[in-house]
N, C-alpha and C positions, 0 to 999 in steps of 0.2 A: 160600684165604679172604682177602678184600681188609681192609684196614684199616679201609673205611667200614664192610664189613660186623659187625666186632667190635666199634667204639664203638655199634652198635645193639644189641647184646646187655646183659643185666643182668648183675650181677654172680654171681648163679647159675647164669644159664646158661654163663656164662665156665666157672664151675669147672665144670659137667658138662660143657662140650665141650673140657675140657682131661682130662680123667680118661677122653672118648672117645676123643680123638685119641690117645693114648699107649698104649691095649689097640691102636690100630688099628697105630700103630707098631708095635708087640708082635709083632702077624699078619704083617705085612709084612715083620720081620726075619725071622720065624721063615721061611715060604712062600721067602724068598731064599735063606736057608739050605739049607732042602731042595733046593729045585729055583730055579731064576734064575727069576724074575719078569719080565713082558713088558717093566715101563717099570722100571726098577731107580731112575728119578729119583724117581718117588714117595715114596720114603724122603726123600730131601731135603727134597719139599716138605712133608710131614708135620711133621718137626723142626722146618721154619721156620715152619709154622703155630702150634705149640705155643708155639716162642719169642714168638712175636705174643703170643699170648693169656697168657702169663705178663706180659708186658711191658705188656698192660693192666692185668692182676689186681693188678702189682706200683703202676702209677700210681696206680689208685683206690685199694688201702689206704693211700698215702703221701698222697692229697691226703682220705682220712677219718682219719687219721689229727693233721693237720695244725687240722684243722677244732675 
């Protein structure tokens, strides 16, 4: 997910495609665990997805906050 993409998100959908992205991490550890996973980077990029969209949720409550 690109950067552009997530400052077009609302603040809601932030948090439901943050509470997505981390069941899907879930899967993805778990599926690794059992058996190897074709692309084992996916985990990586998952993580760094979520960091994203933390790193928005965290801007916009500090600049509504500030407000």
């Amino acid at each position: 997910m690109k950067n552009s993409e997530i400052l077009e998100l609302t603040t809601e959908e932030l948090v439901a495609r943050v509470s997505e992205e981390k069941s899907n991490l879930t899967k993805l550890k778990f599926a690794h665990a059992v058996s190897a996973i074709e692309n084992p980077l996916r985990i990586n990029k998952v993580r760094k997805d979520i960091a994203r969209l933390n790193t928005e949720l965290t801007k916009r409550k500090a600049a509504s906050a500030s407000e």
